[in-house]
C-alpha positions in Angstrom: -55.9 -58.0 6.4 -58.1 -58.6 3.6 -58.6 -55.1 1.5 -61.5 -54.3 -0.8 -61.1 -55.0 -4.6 -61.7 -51.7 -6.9 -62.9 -52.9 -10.0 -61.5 -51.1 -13.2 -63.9 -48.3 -14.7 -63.9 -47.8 -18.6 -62.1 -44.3 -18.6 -59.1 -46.4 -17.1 -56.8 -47.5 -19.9 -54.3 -49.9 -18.6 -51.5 -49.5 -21.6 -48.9 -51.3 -19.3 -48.8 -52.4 -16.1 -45.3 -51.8 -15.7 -45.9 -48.0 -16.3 -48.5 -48.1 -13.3 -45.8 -46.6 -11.1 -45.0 -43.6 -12.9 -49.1 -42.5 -13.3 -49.6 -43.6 -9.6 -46.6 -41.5 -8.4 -47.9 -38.5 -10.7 -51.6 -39.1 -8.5 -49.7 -39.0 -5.4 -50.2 -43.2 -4.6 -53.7 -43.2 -5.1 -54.9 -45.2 -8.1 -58.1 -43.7 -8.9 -60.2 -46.3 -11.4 -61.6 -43.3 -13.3 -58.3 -41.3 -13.7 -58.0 -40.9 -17.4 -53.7 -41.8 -17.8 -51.5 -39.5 -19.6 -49.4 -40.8 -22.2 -47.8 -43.7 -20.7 -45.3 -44.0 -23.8 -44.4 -40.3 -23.8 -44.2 -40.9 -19.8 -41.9 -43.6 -20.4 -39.4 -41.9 -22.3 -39.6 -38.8 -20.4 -38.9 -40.7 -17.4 -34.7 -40.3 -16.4 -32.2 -43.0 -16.7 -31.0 -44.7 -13.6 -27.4 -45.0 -13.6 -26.1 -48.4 -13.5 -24.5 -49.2 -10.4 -23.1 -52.7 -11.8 -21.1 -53.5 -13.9 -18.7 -51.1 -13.6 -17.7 -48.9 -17.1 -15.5 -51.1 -19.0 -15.8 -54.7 -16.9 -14.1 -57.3 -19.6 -16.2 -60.0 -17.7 -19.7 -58.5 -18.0 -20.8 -60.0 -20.9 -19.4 -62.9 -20.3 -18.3 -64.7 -23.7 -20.1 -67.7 -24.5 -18.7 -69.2 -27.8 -17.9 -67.4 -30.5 -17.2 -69.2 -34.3 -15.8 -66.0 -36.0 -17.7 -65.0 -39.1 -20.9 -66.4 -38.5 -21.8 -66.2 -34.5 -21.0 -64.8 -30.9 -23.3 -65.3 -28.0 -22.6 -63.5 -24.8 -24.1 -63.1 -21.6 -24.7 -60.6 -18.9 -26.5 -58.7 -16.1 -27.2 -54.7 -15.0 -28.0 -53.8 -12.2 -29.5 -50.4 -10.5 -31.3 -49.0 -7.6 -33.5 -45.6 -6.4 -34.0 -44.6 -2.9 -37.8 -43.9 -3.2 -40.4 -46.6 -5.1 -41.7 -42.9 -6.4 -40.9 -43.9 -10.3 -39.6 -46.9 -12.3 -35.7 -47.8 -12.5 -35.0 -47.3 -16.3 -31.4 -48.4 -17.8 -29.4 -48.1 -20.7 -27.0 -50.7 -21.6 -24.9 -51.6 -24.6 -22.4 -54.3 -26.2 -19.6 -54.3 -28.4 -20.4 -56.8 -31.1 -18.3 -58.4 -34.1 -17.5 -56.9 -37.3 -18.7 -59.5 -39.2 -22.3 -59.9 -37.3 -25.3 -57.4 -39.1 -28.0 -58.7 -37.1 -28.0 -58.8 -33.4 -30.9 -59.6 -30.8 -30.9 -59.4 -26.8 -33.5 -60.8 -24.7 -34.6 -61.3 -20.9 -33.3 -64.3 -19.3 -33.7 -63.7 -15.8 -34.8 -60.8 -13.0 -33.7 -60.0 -9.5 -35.9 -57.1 -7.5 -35.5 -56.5 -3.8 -36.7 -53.7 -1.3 -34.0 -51.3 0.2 -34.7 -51.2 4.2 -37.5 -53.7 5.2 -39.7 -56.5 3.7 -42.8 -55.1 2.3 -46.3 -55.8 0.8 -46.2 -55.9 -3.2 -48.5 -53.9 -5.5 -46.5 -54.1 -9.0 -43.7 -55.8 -9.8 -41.9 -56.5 -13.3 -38.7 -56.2 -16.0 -38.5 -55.5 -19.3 -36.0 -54.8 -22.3 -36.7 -52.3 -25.1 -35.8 -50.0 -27.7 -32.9 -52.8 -28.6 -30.8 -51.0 -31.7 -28.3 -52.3 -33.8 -25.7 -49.8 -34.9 -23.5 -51.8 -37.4 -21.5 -48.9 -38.3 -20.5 -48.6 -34.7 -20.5 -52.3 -33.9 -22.6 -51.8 -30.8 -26.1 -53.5 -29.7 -27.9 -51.3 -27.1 -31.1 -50.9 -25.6 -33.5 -49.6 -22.5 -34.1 -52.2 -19.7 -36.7 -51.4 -17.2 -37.9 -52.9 -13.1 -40.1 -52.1 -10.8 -40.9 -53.4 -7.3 -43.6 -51.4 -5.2 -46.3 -51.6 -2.6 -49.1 -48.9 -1.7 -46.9 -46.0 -0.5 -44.1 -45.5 -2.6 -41.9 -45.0 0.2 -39.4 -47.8 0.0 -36.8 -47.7 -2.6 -35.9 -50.9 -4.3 -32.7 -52.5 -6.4 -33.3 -54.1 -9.8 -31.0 -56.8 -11.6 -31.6 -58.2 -14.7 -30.0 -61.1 -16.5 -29.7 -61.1 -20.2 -28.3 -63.1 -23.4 -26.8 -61.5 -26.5 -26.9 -63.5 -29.9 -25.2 -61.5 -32.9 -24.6 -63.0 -36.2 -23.7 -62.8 -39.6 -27.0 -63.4 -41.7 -25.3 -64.1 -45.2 -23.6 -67.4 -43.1 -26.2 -68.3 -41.1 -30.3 -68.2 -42.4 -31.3 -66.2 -39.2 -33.8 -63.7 -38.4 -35.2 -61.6 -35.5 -38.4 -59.0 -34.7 -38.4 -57.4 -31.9 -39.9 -54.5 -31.9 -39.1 -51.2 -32.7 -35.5 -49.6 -32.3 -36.4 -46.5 -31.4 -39.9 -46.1 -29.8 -41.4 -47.5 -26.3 -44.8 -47.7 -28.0 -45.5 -49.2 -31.9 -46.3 -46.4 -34.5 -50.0 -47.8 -34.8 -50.8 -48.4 -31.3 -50.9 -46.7 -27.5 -49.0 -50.2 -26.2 -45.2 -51.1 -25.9 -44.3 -52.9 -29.2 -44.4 -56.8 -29.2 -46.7 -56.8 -26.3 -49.9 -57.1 -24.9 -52.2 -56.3 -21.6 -54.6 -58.3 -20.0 -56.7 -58.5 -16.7 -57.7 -61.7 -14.9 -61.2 -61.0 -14.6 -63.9 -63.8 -14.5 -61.5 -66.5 -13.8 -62.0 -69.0 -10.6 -58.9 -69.4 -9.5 -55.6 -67.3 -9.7 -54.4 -68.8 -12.5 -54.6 -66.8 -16.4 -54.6 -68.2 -19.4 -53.6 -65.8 -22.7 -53.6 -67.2 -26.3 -50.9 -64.9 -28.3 -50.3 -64.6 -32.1 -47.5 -62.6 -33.9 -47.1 -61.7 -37.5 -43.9 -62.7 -39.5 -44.6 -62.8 -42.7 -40.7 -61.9 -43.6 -40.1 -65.2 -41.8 -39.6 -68.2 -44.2 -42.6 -70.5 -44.6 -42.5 -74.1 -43.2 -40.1 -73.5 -40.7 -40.3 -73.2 -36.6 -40.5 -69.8 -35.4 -39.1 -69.1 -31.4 -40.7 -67.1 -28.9 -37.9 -65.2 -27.0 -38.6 -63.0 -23.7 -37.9 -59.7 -23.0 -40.5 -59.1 -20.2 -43.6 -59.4 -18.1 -45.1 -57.4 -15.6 -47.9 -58.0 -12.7 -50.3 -55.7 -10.9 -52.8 -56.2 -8.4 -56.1 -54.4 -8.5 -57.7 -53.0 -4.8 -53.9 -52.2 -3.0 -51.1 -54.2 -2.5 -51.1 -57.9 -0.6 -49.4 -60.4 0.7 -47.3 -63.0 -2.2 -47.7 -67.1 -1.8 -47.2 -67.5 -5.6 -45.9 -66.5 -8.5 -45.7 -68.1 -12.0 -44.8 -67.3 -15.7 -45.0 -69.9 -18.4 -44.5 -69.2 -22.0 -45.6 -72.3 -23.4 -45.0 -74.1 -26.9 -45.2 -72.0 -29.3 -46.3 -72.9 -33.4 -46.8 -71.8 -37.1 -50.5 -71.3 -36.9 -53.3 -69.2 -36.7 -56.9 -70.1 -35.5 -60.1 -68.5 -37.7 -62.6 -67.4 -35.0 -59.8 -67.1 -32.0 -59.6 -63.5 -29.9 -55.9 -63.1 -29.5 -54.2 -61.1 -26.7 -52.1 -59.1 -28.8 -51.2 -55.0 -29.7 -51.9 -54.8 -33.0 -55.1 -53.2 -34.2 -56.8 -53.8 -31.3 -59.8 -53.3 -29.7 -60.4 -52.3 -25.9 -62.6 -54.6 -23.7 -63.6 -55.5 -20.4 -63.1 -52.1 -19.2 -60.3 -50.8 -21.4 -57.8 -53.4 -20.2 -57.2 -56.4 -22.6 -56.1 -55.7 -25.6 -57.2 -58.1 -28.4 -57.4 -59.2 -31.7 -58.8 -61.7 -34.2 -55.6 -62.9 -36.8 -55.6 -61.2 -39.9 -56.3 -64.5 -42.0 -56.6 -63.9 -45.7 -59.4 -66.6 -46.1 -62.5 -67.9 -43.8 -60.1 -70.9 -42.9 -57.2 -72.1 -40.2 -54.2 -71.6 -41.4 -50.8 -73.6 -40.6 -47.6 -72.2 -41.8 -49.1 -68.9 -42.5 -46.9 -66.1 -41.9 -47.9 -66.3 -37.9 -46.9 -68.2 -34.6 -48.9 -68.6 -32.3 -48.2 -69.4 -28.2 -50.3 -69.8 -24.9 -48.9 -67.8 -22.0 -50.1 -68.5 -18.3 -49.6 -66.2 -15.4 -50.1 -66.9 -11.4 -49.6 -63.9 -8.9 -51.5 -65.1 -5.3 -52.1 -65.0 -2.2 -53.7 -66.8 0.4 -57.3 -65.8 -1.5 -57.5 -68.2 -4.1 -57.5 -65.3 -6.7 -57.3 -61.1 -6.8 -58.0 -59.7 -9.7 -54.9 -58.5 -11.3 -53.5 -57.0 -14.9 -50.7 -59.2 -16.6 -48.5 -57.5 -19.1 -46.1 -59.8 -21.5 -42.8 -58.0 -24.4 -42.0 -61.1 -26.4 -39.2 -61.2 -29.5 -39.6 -63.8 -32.1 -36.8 -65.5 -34.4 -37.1 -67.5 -37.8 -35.4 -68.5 -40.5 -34.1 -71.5 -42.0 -31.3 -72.1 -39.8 -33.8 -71.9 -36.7 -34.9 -75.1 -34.7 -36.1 -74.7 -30.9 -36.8 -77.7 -28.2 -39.8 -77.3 -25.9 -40.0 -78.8 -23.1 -43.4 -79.3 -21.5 -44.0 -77.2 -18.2 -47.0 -76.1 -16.2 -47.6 -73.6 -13.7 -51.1 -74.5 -11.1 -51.9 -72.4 -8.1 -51.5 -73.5 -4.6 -51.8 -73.0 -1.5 -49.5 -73.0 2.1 -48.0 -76.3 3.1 -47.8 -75.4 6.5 -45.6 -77.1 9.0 -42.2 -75.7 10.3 -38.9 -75.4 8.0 -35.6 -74.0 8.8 -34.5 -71.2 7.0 -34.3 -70.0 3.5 -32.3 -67.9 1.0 -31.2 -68.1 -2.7 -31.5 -71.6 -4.5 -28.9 -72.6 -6.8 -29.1 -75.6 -9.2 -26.6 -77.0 -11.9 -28.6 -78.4 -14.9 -27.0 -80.3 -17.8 -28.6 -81.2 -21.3 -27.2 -83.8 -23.6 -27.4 -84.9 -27.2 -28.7 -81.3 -28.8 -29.5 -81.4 -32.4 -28.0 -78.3 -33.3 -24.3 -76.7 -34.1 -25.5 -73.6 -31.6 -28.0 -73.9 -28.7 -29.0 -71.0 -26.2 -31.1 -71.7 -23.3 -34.1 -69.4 -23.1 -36.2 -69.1 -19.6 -39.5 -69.0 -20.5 -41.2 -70.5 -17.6 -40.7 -70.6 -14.0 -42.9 -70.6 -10.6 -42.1 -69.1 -7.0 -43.9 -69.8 -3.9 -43.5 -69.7 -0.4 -44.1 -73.2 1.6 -46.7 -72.4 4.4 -48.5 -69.2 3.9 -48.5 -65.9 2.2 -45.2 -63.2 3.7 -44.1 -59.9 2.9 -41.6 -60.0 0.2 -38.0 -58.6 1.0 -36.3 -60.1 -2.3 -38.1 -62.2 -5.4 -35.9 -63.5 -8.8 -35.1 -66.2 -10.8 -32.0 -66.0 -13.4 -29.8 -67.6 -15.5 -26.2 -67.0 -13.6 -23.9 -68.9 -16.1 -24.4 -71.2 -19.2 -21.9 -72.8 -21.5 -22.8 -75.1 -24.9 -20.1 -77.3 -25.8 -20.4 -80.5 -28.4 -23.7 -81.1 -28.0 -24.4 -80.4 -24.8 -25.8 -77.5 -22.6 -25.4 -76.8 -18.9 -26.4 -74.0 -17.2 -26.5 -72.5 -13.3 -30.0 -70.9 -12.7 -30.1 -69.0 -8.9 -34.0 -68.2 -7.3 -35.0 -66.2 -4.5 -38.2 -65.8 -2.5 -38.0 -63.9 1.1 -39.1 -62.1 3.6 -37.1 -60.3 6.7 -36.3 -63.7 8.3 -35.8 -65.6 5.7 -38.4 -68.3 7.3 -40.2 -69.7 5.7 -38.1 -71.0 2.4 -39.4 -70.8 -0.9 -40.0 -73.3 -3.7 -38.7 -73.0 -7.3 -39.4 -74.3 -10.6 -38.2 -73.2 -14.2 -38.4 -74.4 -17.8 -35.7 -73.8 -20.5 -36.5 -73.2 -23.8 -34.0 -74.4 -26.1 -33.0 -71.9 -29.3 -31.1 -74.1 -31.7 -29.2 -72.7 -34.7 -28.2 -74.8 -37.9 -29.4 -78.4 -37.0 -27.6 -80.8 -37.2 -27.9 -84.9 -37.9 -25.4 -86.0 -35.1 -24.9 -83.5 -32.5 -21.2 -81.7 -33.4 -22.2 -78.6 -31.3 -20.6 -75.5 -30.8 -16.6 -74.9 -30.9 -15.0 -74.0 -27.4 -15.0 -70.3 -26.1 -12.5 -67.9 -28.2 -10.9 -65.0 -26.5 -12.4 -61.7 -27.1 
């Protein structure tokens, strides 16, 4: 059944869409378009931790250890995973790794997401993950930080289970010329701004088809000049305007990503912002010092596209995007090209689905140290729109070895019956540390 759109009124400030659940719970499900929100960062904080019901305390395998060259690098990788009984409020986690004496700088970002209803397949509203807060503590050799999911339709009735998938790069920065922003330590928000640091919010209004297009800048100025700077994940988040729907598609694409900053271009970005098109988008011009384009300025600059559909060939919806960014001289990164279009039901009749798994392998990398980043990826169903039971895409496993990469990625898109089966498609991002002339590559796995 088709449902009427509600278009947003100005007194309604989106500041993330992942933090729709908590203001809608406090209204009691009803999403009123001239409800002025509370606090959403307060709100956020306030909210209680979920306790993690994987790993268990103390599992030696969870990170896994990726490779580790002791002094200058260890890369691990891991999942958490939580659930509530009611879709009443978000599922919010704390999670933490031991790192190496040696590394004083350490950086964790999303690399994959897993959300599924408890009970029965459902219609979707909001759905999303995210990683926060991410502190160092040197003195007690520990990274931690706040991850965050939500899955929900209309009612708030069903409870849901959240798994995220994540990568942990620590280092020691006198060895190797590497360095990471990602937001503030300590605060949901940024000190200057009502929004989640490193992010921005935007709503596909005025567009003909489902698909969104946002142009992104960041500031690094403490990042050295002349040299790439990467784009990493750490989350996204997708609501639907009118009541919840049906899912055929769903996309993410963080595309290519460069040192430049365009005089005259309206950014989607958190920083001394202005609200428009109803309080939603948040955007910015660059902070350019002269009346001209600038390359290797202090800034990168990225487009990211977003596709959340049904059978109607577009709803309006709000997009939310948390990005980190890494420089420094020791930083290269491989881009792969990758594009996300809508589409619509194949039809036809297909036997049964589940979870996807596929085994990709990547030679001749020009780097001593590669991680694979998922910055893109696409879900649909094959014949029509469903209800959604379970939706993901992750990174299970990767290993870099000499110079090449493999990694396992795993997708899901379902419904009760598992019929019909979905489609999946994903790019990797390639972070590369200390380039190298012929390949070499990291040294095996050491024991912990």
């Amino acid at each position: 059944m088709t449902k009427s759109r509600a278009r947003p009124g100005r007194g309604f400030t989106v500041l993330t869409v992942l933090m729709i659940t908590l203001v809608s719970a406090a209204c009691g499900g009803v999403i009123n378009p001239n409800f002025v929100l509370p606090n959403i960062c307060r709100e956020f904080d306030d909210t209680p931790l979920t306790p993690l019901s994987a790993p268990p305390p103390n599992d030696p395998t969870n990170p896994k250890l990726i490779f580790e060259t002791s002094g200058l690098i260890k890369v691990m990788h891991g999942s958490g995973s939580a659930n509530l009984a009611s879709g009443r409020r978000i599922i919010k986690v704390e999670q933490s790794v031991i790192i190496p004496p040696y590394a004083n700088q350490a950086t964790v970002f999303l690399n994959g997401w897993h959300l599924n209803y408890q009970g029965g397949d459902q219609h979707v509203l909001a759905l999303g993950a995210l990683i926060t807060k991410i502190k160092l503590d040197r003195r007690g050799a520990t990274l931690a930080w706040t991850a965050a999911g939500v899955l929900r339709d209309d009612d708030f009735k069903e409870g849901f289970n959240f798994t995220y998938h994540f990568t942990v790069i620590a280092w020691n920065d006198a060895a190797l010329s590497v360095s990471v922003d990602q937001g503030s330590p300590d605060n949901f928000c940024s000190a200057d701004t009502d929004l989640p640091d490193k992010s921005f919010v935007a709503l596909n209004s005025g567009t003909a088809t489902a698909l969104s297009s946002f142009t992104v800048f960041g500031q690094e100025p403490a990042f050295p000049l002349r040299k790439p700077i990467a784009v990493l994940p750490r989350g996204f988040a997708y609501f639907w305007w009118g009541g919840d729907h049906h899912l055929l598609q769903l996309g993410y694409n963080l595309d290519h990503s460069e040192i430049f900053a365009q005089q005259g271009e309206i950014y989607s970005n958190n920083k001394s912002h202005v609200r428009t098109a109803g309080d939603l988008m948040t955007k910015t011009s660059a902070p350019l010092p002269t009346p001209a384009t600038l390359v290797d300025s202090g800034f990168v600059s990225w487009n990211t596209y977003a596709i959340f559909k049904d059978n109607d060939s577009r709803r309006d919806y709000v997009f939310s995007e948390l990005a980190s960014t890494v420089g420094g001289n020791d930083v290269g990164i491989v881009q792969p090209p990758f594009g996300i279009l809508p589409r619509e039901g194949e039809g036809g009749n297909f036997l049964p689905g589940g979870v996807k798994t596929e085994q990709v392998v990547i030679e001749n990398i020009p780097f001593e140290y590669a991680v694979p980043v998922l910055t893109g990826w696409e879900l649909n169903y094959l014949t029509d729109d469903q209800h959604v039971k379970e939706v993901g895409i992750w990174i299970d496993d990767w290993n870099f070895v000499g110079d090449t990469l493999s990694y396992k990625l795993s997708s899901i898109l379902r419904d009760d019956d598992f019929t019909p089966p979905h489609s999946a498609r994903h790019k990797v991002t390639i972070l590369g540390i200390r380039p190298t002339v012929s390949g070499g590559g990291a040294v095996p796995r050491q024991s912990r």
